[in-house]
C-alpha positions as CSV (number, residue, x, y, z in Angstrom):
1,X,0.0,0.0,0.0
2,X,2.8,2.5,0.5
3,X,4.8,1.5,-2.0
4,X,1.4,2.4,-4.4
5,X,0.9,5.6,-2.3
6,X,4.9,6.6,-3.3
7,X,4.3,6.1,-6.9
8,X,1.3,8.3,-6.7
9,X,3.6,11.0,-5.6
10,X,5.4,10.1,-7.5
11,X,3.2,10.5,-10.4
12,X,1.4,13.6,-9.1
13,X,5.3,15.7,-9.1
14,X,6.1,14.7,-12.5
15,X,2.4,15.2,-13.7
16,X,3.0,19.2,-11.3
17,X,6.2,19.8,-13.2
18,X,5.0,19.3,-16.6
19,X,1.9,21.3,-15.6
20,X,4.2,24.3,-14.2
21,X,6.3,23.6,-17.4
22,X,3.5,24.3,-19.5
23,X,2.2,26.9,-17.7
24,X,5.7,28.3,-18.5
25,X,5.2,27.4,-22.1
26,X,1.6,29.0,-22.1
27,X,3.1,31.9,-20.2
28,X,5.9,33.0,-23.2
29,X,3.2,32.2,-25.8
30,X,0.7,35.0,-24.3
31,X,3.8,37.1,-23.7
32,X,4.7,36.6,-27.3
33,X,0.9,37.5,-28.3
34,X,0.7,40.7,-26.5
35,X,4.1,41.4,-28.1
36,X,2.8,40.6,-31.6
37,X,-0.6,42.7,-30.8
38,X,1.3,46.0,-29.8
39,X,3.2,45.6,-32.9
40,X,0.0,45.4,-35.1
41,X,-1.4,48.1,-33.3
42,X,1.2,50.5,-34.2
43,X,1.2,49.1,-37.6
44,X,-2.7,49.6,-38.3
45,X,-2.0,53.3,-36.6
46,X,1.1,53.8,-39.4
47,X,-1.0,52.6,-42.0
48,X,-3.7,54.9,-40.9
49,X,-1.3,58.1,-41.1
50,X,-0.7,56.6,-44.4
51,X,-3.7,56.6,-45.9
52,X,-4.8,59.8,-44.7
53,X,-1.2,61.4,-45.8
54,X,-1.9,59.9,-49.2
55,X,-5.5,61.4,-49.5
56,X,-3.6,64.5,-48.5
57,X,-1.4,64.1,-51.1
58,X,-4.1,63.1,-53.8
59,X,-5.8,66.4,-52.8
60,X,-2.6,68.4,-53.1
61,X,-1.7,66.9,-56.9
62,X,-5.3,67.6,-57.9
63,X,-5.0,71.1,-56.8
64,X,-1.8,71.1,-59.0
65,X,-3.0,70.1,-61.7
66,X,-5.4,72.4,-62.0
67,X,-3.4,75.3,-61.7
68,X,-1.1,73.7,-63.7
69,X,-4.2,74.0,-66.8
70,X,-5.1,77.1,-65.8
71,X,-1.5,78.2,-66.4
72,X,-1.5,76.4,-69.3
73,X,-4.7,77.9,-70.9
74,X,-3.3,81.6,-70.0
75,X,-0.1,80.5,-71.4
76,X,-1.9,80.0,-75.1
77,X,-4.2,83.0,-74.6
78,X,-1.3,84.9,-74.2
79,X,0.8,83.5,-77.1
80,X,-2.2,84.3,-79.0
81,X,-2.2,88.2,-78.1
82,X,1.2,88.3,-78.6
83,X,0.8,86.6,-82.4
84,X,-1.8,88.8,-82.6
85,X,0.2,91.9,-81.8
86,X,2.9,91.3,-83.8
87,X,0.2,91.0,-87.0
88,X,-0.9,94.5,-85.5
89,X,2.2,95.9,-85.8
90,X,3.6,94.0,-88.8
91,X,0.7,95.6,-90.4
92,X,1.2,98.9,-88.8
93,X,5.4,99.5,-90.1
94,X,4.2,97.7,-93.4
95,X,2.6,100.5,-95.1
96,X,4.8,103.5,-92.8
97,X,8.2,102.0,-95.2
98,X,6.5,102.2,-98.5
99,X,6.8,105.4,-100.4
């Protein structure tokens, strides 16, 4: 009978230390989680800033490219009254040379 009551405690410290050791193992796995989650959590905020500093950026070439038109339609209106005044005044010194 004590021989059977040694082996059960026997049994019930080897079955304790493989439950503390994977309480240990549990314990770095959770630790290893939280780790992981803080990282994703800065990650999800970077990508955040990212997508609203993109929109901002969107926005920004939009705005660009509109002035950039707009300068570009001046541009050509003002080529055009240039052309224009150089037929004005072509016309203007052709007939003060003749005699």
């Amino acid at each position: 009978h004590e021989q059977l009551l040694k082996m059960m405690e026997e049994r019930m410290m080897d079955v304790e230390q493989k439950l503390r050791l994977v309480k240990r193992l549990l314990q770095d796995k959770v630790n290893q989680l939280k780790e992981q989650l803080s990282k994703n959590t800065k990650a999800d905020a970077m990508v955040k800033d990212l997508y609203v500093e993109n929109a901002q950026l969107l926005k920004a070439l939009e705005v660009t490219e509109q002035r950039q038109k707009t300068a570009e339609r001046k541009n050509y209106l003002l080529e055009e009254k240039i052309a224009n005044l150089n037929r004005i005044v072509k016309n203007l010194a052709s007939p003060s040379f003749s005699p």
